[in-house]
C-alpha positions as CSV (number, residue, x, y, z in Angstrom):
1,X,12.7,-2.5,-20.6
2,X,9.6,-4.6,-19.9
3,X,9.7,-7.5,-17.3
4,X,8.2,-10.5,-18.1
5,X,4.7,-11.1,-15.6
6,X,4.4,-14.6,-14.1
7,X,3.8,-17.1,-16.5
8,X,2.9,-21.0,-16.5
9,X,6.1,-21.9,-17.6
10,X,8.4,-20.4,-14.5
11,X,6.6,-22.8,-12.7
12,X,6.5,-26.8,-11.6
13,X,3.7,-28.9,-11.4
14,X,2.7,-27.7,-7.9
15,X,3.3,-23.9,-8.2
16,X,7.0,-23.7,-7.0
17,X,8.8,-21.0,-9.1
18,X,12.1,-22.8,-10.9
19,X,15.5,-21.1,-10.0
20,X,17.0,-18.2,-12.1
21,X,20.2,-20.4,-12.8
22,X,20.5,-24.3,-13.5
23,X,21.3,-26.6,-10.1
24,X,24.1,-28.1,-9.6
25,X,24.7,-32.1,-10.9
26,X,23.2,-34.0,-7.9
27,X,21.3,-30.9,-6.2
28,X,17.7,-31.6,-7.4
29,X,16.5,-29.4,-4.7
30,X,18.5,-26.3,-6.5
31,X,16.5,-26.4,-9.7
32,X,13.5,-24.8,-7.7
33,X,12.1,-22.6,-4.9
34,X,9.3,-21.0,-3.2
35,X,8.0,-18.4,-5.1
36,X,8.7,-14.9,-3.2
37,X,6.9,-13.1,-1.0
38,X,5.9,-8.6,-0.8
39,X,5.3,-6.8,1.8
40,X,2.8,-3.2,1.3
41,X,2.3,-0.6,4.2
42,X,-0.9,1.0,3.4
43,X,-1.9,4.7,4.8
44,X,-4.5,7.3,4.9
45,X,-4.2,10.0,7.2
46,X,-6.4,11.7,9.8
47,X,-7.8,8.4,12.0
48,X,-11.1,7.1,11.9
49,X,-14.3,7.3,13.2
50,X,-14.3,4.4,15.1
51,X,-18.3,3.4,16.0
52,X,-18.3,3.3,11.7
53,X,-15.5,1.5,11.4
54,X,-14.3,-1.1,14.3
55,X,-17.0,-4.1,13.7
56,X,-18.9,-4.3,17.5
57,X,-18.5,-8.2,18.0
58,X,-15.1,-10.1,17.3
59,X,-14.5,-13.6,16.1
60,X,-15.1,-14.6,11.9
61,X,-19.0,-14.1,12.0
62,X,-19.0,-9.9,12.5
63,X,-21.0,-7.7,11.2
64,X,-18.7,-5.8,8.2
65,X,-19.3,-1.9,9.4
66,X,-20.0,1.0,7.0
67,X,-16.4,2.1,6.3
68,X,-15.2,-2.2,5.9
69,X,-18.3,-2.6,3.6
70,X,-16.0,-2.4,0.3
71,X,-14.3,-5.5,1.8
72,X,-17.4,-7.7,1.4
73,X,-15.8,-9.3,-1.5
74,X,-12.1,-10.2,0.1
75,X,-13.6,-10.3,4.2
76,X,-12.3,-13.8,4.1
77,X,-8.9,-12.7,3.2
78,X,-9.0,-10.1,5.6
79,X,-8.0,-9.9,9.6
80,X,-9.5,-7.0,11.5
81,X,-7.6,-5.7,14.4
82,X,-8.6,-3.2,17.2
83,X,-7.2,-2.3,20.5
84,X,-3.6,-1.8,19.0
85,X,-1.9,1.1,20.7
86,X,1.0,3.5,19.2
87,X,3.1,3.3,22.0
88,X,5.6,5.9,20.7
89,X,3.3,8.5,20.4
90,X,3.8,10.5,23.6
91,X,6.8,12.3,22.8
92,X,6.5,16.3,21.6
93,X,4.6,16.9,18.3
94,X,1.5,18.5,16.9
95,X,-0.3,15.4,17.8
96,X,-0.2,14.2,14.1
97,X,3.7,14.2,14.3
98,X,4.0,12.4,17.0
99,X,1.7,9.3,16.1
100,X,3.1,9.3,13.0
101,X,7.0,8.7,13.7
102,X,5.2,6.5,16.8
103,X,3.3,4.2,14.0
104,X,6.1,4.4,11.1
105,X,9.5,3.8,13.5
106,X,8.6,3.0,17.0
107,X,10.3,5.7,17.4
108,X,9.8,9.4,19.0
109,X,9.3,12.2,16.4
110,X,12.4,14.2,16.4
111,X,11.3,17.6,16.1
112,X,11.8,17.4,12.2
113,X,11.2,13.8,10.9
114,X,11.1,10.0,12.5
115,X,13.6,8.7,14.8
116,X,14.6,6.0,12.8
117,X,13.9,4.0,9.8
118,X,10.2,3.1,9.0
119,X,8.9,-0.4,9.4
120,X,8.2,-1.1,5.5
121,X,12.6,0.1,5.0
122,X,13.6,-3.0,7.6
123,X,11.7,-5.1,5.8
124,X,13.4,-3.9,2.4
125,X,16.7,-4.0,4.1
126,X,16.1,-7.7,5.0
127,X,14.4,-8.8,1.7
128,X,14.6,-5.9,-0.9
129,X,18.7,-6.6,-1.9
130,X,18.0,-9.2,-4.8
131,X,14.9,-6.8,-6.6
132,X,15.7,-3.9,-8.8
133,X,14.0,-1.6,-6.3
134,X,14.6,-2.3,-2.6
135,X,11.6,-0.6,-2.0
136,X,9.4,2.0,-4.1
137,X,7.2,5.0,-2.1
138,X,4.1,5.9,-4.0
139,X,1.8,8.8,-2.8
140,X,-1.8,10.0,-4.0
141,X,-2.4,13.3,-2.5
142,X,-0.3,16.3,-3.2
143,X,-0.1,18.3,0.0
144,X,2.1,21.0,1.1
145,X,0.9,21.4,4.1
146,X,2.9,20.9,7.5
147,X,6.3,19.2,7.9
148,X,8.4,16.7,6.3
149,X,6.7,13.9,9.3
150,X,3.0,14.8,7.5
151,X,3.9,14.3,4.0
152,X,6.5,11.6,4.5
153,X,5.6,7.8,5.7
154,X,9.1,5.9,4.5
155,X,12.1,6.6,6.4
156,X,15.4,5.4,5.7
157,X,16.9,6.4,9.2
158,X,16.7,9.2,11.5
159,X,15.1,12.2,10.1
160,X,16.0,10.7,6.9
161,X,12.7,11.0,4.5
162,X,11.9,8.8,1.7
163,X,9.4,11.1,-0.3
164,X,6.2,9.3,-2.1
165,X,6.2,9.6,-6.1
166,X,3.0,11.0,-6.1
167,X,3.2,11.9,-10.4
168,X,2.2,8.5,-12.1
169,X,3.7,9.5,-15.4
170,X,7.2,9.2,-13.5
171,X,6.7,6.2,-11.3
172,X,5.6,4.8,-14.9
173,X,8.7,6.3,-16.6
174,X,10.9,4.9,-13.6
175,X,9.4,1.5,-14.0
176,X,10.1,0.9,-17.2
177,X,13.2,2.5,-17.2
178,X,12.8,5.5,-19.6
179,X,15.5,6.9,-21.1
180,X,14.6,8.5,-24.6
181,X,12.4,11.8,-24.9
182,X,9.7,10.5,-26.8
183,X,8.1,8.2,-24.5
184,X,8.5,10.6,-21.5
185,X,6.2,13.0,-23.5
186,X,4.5,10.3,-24.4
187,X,4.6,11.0,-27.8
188,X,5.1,7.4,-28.6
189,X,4.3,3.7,-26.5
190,X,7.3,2.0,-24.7
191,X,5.8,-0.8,-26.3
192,X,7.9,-0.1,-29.6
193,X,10.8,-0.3,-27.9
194,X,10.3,-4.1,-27.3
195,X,7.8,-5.3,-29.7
196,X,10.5,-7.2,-31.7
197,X,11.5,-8.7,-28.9
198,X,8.1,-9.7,-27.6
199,X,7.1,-11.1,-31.0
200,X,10.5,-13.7,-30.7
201,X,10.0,-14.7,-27.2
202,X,6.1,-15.1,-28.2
203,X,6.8,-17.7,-30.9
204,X,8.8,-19.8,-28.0
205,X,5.8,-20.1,-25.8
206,X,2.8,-22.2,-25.0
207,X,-0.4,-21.2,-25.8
208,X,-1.4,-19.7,-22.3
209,X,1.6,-18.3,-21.5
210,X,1.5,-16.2,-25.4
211,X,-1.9,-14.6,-23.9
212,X,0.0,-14.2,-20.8
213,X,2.1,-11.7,-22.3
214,X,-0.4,-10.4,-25.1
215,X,-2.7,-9.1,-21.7
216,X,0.0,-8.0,-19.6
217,X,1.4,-5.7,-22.8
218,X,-2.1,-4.7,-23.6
219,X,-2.4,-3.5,-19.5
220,X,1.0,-1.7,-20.0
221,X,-0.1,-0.1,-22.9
222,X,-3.7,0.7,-21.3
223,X,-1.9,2.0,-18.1
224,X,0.0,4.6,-21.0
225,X,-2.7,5.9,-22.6
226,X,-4.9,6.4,-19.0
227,X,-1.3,8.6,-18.0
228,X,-1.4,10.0,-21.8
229,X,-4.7,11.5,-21.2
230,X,-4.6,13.1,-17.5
231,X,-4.9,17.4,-17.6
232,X,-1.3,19.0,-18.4
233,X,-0.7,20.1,-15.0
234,X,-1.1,16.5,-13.4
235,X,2.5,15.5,-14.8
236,X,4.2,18.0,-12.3
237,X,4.1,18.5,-8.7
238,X,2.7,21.7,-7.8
239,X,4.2,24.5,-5.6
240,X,4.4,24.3,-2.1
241,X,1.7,27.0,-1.7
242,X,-0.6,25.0,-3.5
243,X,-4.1,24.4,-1.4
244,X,-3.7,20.4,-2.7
245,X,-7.2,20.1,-4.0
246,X,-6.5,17.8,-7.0
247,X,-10.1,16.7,-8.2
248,X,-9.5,14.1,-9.5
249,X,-8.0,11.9,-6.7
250,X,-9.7,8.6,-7.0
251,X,-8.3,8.1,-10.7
252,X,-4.8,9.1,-9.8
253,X,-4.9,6.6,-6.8
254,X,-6.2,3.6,-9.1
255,X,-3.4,5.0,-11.4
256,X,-0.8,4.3,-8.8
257,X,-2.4,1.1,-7.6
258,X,-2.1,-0.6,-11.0
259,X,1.2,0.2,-11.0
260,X,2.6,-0.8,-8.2
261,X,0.7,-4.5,-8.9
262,X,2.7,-4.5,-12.6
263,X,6.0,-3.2,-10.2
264,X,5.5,-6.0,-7.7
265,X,4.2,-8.7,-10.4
266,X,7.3,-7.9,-12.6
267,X,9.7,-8.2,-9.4
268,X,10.8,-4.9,-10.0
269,X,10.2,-4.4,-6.0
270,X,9.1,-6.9,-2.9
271,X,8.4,-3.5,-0.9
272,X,6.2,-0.7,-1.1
273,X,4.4,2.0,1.1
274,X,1.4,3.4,-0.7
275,X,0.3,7.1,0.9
276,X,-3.3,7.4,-0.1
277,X,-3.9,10.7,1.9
278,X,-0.9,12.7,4.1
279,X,-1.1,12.7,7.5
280,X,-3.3,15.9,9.1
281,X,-4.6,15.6,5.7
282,X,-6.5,18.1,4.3
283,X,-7.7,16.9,1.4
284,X,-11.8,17.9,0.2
285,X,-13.6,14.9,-1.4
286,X,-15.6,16.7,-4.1
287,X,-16.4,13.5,-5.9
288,X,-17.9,12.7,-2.5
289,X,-20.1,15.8,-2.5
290,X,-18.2,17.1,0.8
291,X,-15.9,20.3,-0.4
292,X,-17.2,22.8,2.3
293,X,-14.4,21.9,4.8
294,X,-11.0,20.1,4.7
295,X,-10.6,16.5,5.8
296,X,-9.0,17.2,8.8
297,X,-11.5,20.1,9.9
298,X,-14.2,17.6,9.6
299,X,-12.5,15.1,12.1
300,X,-12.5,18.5,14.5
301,X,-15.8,19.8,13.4
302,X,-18.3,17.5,11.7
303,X,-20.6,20.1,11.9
304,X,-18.9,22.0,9.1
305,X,-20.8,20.3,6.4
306,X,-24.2,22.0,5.3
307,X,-27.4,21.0,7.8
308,X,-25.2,18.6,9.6
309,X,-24.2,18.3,13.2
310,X,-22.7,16.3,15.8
311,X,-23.5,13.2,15.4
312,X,-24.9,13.5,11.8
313,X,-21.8,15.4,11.2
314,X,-19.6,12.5,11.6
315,X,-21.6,10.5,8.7
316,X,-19.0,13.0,6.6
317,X,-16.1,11.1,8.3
318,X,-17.8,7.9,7.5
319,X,-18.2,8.5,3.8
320,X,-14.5,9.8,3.6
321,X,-13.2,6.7,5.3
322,X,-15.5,4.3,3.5
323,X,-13.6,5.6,0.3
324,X,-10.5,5.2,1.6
325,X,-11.3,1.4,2.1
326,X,-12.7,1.5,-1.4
327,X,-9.4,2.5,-2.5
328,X,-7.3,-0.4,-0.5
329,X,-10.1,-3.0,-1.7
330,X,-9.5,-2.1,-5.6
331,X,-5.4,-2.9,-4.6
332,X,-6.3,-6.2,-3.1
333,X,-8.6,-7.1,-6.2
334,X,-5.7,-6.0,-8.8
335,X,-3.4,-8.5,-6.7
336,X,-5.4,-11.0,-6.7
337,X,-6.4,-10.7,-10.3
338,X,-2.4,-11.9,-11.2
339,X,-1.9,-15.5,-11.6
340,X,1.1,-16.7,-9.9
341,X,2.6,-20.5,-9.5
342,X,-0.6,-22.1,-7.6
343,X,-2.1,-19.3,-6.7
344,X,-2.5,-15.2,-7.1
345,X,-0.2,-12.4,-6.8
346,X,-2.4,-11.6,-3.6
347,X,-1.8,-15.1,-2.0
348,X,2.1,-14.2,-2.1
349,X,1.6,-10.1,-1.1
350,X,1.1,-9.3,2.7
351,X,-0.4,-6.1,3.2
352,X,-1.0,-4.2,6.5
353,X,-3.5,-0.6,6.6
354,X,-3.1,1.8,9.3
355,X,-3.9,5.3,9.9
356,X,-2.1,7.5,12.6
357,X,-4.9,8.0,15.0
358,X,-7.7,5.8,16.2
359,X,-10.7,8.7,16.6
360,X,-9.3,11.4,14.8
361,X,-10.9,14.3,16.9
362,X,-9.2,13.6,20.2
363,X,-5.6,12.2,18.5
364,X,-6.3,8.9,20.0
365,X,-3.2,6.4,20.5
366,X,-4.6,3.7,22.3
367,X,-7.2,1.0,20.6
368,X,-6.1,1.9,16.8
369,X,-7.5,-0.2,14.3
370,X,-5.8,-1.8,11.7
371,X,-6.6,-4.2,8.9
372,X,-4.3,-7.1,7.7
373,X,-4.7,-8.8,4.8
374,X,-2.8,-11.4,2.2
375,X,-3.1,-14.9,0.9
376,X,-0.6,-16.7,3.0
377,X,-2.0,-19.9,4.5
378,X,0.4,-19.0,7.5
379,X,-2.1,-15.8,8.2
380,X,-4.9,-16.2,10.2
381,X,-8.1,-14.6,8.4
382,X,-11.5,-13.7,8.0
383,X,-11.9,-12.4,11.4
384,X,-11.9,-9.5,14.2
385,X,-10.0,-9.7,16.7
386,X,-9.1,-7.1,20.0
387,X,-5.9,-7.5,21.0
388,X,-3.6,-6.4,23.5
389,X,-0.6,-5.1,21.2
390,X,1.4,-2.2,19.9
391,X,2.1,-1.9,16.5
392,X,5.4,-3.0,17.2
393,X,3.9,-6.1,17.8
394,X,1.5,-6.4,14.7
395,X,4.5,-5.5,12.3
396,X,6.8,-8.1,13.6
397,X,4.7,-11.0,13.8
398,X,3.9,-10.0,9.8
399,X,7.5,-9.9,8.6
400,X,8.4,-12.5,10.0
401,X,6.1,-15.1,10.2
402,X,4.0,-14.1,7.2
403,X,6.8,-12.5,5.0
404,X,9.4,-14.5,6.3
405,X,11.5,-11.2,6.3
406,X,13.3,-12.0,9.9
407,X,13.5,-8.4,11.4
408,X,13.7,-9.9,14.7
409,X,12.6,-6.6,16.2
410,X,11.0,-3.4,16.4
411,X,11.3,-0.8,19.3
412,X,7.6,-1.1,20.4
413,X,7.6,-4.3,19.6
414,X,7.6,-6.6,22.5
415,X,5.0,-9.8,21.9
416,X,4.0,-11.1,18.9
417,X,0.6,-11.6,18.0
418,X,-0.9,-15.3,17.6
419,X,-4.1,-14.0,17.1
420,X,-2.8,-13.8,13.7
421,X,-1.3,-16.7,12.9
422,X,-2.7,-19.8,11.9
C-alpha cells in the first residue's frame, strides 16, 4: 500500500485541507479543516563544542558559527537557543545516562532506562491516535556500546525503550506495508503492486495533481533502488560486539531522512524521533578524514587526532558537529521541498535538535544549546536567543503552542518560553 502525497485537490482555495468525510446538511464549517501539524525530536549524541557552535551575539542579525553554517539557507526558519539547562541530570549515571533520561523525560535515569516516557511519546499520545503510526523511531548509527539509556532516545514509560529502526530496508518495508517475499528481497518494486491502481486514479486527476503522483512514485521507486544497492550486510543489524564503524553513515542517514519526509507527507505518522548518532557515541567519521579516535574520545582528548592539540584539537569536534548540522539541514530542505495546502510540508512540521550535553568534555548540563525550527507563523524565527529555561520549558511551549499538541506539562517544565513565540 502506497499513500497518496498532498495534492492540489485535497485542498480549498486558501490551503485548508477538506475533511475525510462529507459535512453534515447545514454544517459548512465541517466540509474543511486546518491541515495537520508533526512534531520531529532531533539527536546526535556527545554535546558540542560550544565557542563553534553557540553564535556570540543574540537577536536576528548573528553571526551563523562554523557548526550552524549549513543552516545558511533555512537561518530564517530557524530559532537558536542557548542557556537551556537539563535540570534532571543530577541523579546517578555515567554522566551520559543521566543527561539523557534528564533531556528525553524530565525524569531521573533509573539505573537501567528513563524514568518515564520521552517527550516526542506525549506528544504521540496526544496527537498520534488518528495516524497509522502513533509515532515511528528511526536511528542512523549502529552502536552496541553501553546501555539501553545510550542507544535508546523514545521511551514509552519507565524503563520502557522504544528502540530506533536503524535498517532502511525495513522502515521501507514497514512503510509501505510489505507483506510478499519478493519485494522484501527486493527482487521486484512495490510499485507493481499498485500501478493499476495508480494509472485509474491518474486518469481522474488534474493536470498538476497527475505529476503530483508521477514524482512522488518516481521518489518511491528512487528511494528502492538507493536501498536495492546498499552492501549485503547493511540490511541486518550487526552483533552486539560489533565496533559500529559503518562507513558509510552519511548515505544511510539521507536514507532515513527521505523516508521519514514520504512517512510524515503520506500521514502515515505526525511523530518521529530521528537518532543521528547514540548517545556517548562512538562513532569515527572516516568520510571526514578523522578515524584515528572515536567520537567520544575526541570530546575527552582532541589531541588524539594526528599533529593536533588543545585548542586545534577541538577543530575535530567542530567538523564532526558541523556534519551533524549538515545532516538536520538536508531534513529541513526534504520538508520543505513537499507542497502542502498553502504552503510546504516544512511550514506544517515543528522540529526541535538537541544533544545531551552542552561542552561534551566536562558533561555540561547547564547553558545547552538547542535549535528550533518549522514553518508555523505562531513560531518566532530567525534569531538567537539566551534564555533562562530548562528543556522542560522549550518542549512545552512547542507542543503546545506550535503543535497545538496540549501536553500541558512536563516535569522540568515550569515556564514557558515567549522568546519563541510570535
Amino acid at each position: 500500500m502506497i499513500g497518496l502525497p498532498p495534492l492540489a485537490s485535497m485542498f480549498n482555495s486558501t490551503g485548508t485541507a477538506y475533511a475525510a468525510t462529507p459535512p453534515r446538511v447545514g454544517d459548512a464549517a465541517a466540509a474543511e479543516k486546518p491541515i495537520e501539524t508533526r512534531f520531529v525530536l532531533w539527536f546526535n549524541g556527545n554535546g558540542i563544542p560550544e565557542r563553534y557552535w553557540i553564535p556570540t551575539d543574540e537577536g536576528s542579525d548573528y553571526e551563523l558559527t562554523p557548526c550552524l553554517a549549513p543552516l545558511a539557507a533555512w537561518r530564517k526558519d530557524v530559532h537558536v537557543l542557548s542557556g537551556v539547562d537539563n535540570a534532571a541530570a543530577s541523579g546517578r549515571g555515567n554522566g551520559h545516562t543521566n543527561s539523557m533520561s534528564g533531556l528525553m523525560s524530565g525524569l531521573d535515569f533509573t539505573g537501567r532506562g528513563a524514568g518515564g516516557p520521552s517527550i516526542d511519546q506525549i506528544v504521540a499520545q496526544k496527537i498520534g491516535g488518528d495516524s497509522r503510526f502513533r509515532s515511528l523511531q528511526i536511528g542512523v548509527a549502529q552502536e552496541s556500546f553501553g546501555e539501553s539509556m545510550q542507544r535508546n532516545m523514545s521511551w514509552a514509560g519507565y524503563e520502557r525503550a522504544l528502540p530506533p529502526e536503524m535498517i532502511p530496508h525495513r522502515l521501507f518495508d514497514r512503510l509501505f506495508g510489505a507483506r510478499e517475499e519478493g519485494w522484501v528481497n527486493r527482487k521486484r518494486s512495490i510499485l507493481d503492486a499498485v500501478r493499476a491502481d495508480a494509472s485509474t486514479l491518474e486518469k481522474t486527476l488534474p493536470t498538476d495533481d497527475k505529476a503530483r503522483v508521477d514524482e512522488h512514485l518516481s521518489t518511491i521507486r528512487d528511494l528502492e533502488r538507493s536501498i536495492a544497492g546498499l552492501p549485503p550486510e547493511y540490511a541486518r543489524v550487526d552483533p552486539p560486539d560489533f565496533d559500529g564503524d559503518m562507513k558509510d553513515w552519511p548515505r544511510i542517514a539521507r536514507l532515513q531522512s527521505d523516508l521519514l519526509v514520504q512517512a510524515l507527507a503520506m500521514r502515515q505518522t505526525r511523530v518521529a524521533s530521528y537518532m543521528l548518532t547514540k548517545c556517548q557515541s562512538l562513532t569515527r567519521f572516516p568520510w571526514l578524514g578523522y578515524a584515528s579516535a572515536r567520537h567520544h574520545d575526541y570530546t575527552h582528548a582532541p589531541d588524539k587526532t594526528a599533529g593536533a592539540d588543545g585548542a586545534d584539537g577541538i577543530h575535530v569536534l567542530r567538523d564532526i558537529c558541523r556534519w551533524h548540522v549538515e545532516e538536520f539541514a538536508y531534513l529541513v530542505g526534504k520538508l520543505e521541498s513537499v507542497p502542502e495546502g498553502d504552503g510546504t510540508l516544512f511550514d506544517h512540521t515543528s522540529l526541535i535538535f538537541v544533544h545531551e550535553h552542552a561542552e561534551a568534555n566536562p558533561h555540561k548540563n547547564s547553558g545547552l544549546a538547542m535549535l528550533v525550527a518549522g514553518g508555523s507563523n505562531r513560531l518566532a524565527k530567525g534569531a538567537h536567543t539566551r534564555i533562562t529555561g530548562t528543556v522542560g520549558d522549550v518542549y512545552v511551549t512547542v507542543a503546545d503552542e506550535v503543535v497545538g499538541a496540549g501536553i500541558g506539562k512536563f516535569p522540568t517544565a515550569t515556564n514557558k518560553i515567549g522568546a519563541l513565540l510570535t
